[in-house]
N, C-alpha and C positions, 0 to 999 in steps of 0.2 A: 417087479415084473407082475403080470397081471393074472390071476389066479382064473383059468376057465374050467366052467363047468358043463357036467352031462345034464340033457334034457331033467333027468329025473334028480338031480342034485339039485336044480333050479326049482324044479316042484317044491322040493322039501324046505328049501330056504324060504319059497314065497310063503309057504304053507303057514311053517313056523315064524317069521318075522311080520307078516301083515295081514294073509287071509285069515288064518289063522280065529281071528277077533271077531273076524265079518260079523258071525250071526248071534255073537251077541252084542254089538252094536246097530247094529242098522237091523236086524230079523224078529227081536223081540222086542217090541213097545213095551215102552214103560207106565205108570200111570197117567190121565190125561194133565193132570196137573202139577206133575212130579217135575222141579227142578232142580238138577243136580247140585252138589256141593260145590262142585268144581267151574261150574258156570255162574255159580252163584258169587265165587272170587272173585269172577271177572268184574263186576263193576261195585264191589263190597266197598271199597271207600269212600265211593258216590252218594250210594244209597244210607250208608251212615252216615255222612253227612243231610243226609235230607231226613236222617229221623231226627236227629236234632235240631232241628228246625221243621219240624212238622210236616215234613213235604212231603212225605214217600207218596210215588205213583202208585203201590201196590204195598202188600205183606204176604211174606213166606214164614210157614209155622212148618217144621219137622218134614222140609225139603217139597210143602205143595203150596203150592199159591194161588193166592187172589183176590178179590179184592177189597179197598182198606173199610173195615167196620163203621158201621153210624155213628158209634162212639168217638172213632178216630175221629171221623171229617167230622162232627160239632165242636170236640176241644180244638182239633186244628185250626178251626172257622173261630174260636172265640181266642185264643192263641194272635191270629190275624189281624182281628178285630181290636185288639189290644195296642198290638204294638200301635197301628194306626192312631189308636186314638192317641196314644203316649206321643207316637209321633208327631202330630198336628198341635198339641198341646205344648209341647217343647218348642216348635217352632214357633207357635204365636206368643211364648216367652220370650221369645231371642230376638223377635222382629226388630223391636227396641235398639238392640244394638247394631242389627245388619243397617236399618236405618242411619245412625249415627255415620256410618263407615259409607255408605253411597244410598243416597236415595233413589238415583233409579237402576240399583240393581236387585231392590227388591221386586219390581214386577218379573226378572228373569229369575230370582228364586221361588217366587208364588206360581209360576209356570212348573217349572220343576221339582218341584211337589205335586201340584197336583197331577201333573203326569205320571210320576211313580206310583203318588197313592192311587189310579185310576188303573194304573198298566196291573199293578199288582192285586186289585183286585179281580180285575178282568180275568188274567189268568189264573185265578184261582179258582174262578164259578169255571172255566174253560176246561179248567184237567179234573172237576169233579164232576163235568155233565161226559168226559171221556170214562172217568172213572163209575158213572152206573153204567155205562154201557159195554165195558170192562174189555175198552182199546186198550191198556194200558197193562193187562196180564195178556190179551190178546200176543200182542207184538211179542212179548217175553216169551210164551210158549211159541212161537213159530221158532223163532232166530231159535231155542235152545232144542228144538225137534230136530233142526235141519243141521245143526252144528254136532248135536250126539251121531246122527247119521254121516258126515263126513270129516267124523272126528275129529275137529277142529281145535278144540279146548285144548288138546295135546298139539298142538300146530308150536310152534317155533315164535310165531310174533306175537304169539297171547302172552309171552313174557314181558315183552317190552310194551303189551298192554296196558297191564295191570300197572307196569314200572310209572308209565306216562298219567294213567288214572290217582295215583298217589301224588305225582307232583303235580297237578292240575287243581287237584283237592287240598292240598298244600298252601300254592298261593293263592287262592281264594279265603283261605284262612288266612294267611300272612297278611294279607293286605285290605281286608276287606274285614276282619275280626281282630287277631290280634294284634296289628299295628294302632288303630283306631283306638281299641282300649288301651294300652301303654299310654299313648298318649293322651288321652282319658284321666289317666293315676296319676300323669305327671307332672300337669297342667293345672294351676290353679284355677284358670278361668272354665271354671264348670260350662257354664252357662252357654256357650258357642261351642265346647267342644263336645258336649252331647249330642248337639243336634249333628256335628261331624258323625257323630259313633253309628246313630241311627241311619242317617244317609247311606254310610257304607252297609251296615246291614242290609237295608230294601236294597242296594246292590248287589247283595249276597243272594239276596231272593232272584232276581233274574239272572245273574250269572249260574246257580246251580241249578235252574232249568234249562239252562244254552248248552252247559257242559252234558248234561245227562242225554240229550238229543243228540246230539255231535258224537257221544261216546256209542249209544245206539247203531245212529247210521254206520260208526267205523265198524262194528259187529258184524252187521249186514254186508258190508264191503268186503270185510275180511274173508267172510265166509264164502262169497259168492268168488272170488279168488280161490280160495283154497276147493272150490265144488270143483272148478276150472281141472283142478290137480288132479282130484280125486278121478273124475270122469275120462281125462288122459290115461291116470294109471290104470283102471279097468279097459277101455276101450284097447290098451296093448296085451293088457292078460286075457280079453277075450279072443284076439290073435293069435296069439303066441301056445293059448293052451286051452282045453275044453272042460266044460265044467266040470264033468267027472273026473278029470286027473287034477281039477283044484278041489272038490269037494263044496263047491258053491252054484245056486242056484240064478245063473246070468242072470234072467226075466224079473225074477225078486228084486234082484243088485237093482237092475235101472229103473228099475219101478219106484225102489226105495230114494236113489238118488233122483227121480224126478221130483218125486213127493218132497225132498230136501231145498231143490231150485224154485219151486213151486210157492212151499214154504217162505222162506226168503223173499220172492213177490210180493206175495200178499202182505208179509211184516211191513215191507217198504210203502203198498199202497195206504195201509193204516196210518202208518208213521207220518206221512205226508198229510192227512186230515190229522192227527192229532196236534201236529208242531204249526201247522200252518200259520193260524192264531197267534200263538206265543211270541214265535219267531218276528212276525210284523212288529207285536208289541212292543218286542225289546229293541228291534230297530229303529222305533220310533221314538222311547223313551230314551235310549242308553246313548242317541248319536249327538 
């Protein structure tokens, strides 16, 4: 049977169970460049993966962010620079035998090379001319302003976010690192299956820049869903009851939730000049 209550029992409930939070979520800003612990979960297996391998879009030191030092992007750039040459060098070892095996399938392997080594370069001067201009904490700070504001981090699908971020991160290791190496160990013939090992790695490169944009936009999706929710359940508690008997500042509320919607826009309009690039790149190398 269904339990009803008096006007003033309904106060107390919303009071205690959800306004309750209000003002200190959405009323006091936090530092400008402060990201939470809790947001920072959300794409944690991503972004570890992209320091090992040199990739981070950004760095957070003691929950603030921004962006990656000169120090980083020169090792990272010589890091790059490296593999490539390793790589071109192992390849003009092997030709040898890919010849043996069809000769003209080496003009469609000298194509695909240089198209990865070209794509992966491009992208790399790409997300570090985003990176002085610092699109790349930019995006970060809006989606994590607008999401503290409609509480989203506690949302119900950030569960089976992170669940989805883990195994995305997964097989890109499964099949792109550690199948490659096993077979690497296991295989005598060195000589072809290194330049396998390396292949799949420069794979690795454009895939954890596809995953990390995709997992971004779901962000931005999520949130702008969940604003939807938010702005329903005020829009009936400003109905239903007046600010004084909630203890909340309405004008503030939607001020702050537009500032969240808002928010969100802009992330999206960044987001769009940042991947633009990328995105063609790897359609164009990876099809």
């Amino acid at each position: 049977m269904r339990t009803k209550f008096s006007k003033d029992e309904s106060i107390s409930i919303i009071r205690e169970e959800m306004v309750i939070n209000i003002p200190k979520r959405i009323l006091q800003d936090p530092p400008v460049d402060y990201i939470g612990s809790d947001f920072q979960g959300l794409l944690f297996p991503i972004t570890a993966l992209q320091k090992i391998f040199m990739l981070s879009k950004f760095r957070i030191h003691q929950n603030i962010i921004s962006s990656n030092s000169t120090t980083y992007t020169i090792v990272s750039f010589i890091f790059l620079f490296s593999y490539i040459v390793l790589y071109l060098i192992d390849i003009q070892n092997s030709m040898p035998f890919v010849i043996l095996i069809n000769n003209q399938f080496v003009f469609i392997v000298i194509s695909n090379i240089t198209l990865q080594v070209m794509g992966i370069v491009l992208i790399f001067f790409v997300n570090l001319l985003h990176d002085v201009n610092n699109n790349h904490v930019i995006i970060i700070k809006k989606v994590h302003y607008a999401y503290r504001i409609i509480n989203c981090i506690s949302y119900i699908s950030m569960n089976s976010f992170k669940l989805c971020n883990w195994i995305y991160v997964f097989v890109i290791y499964l099949s792109n690192i550690f199948i490659p190496s096993i077979n690497y160990l296991a295989v005598n013939d060195t000589s072809t299956d290194t330049t396998i090992l390396l292949y799949m790695a420069s794979l690795s490169y454009f895939d954890m820049n596809m995953l990390y944009a995709i997992r971004i936009l779901n962000l931005m999706r999520i949130g702008l869903a969940k604003w939807i929710l938010e702005v329903r359940f005020y829009a009936k508690l400003n109905v239903m009851f007046s600010d004084y008997e909630i203890g909340v500042n309405s004008v503030l509320l939607w001020e702050k939730l537009q500032d969240a919607y808002m928010n969100i826009v802009e992330a999206f309009s960044i987001f769009e000049k940042v991947f633009e690039v990328p995105v063609r790149i790897n359609k164009f190398v990876t099809k």
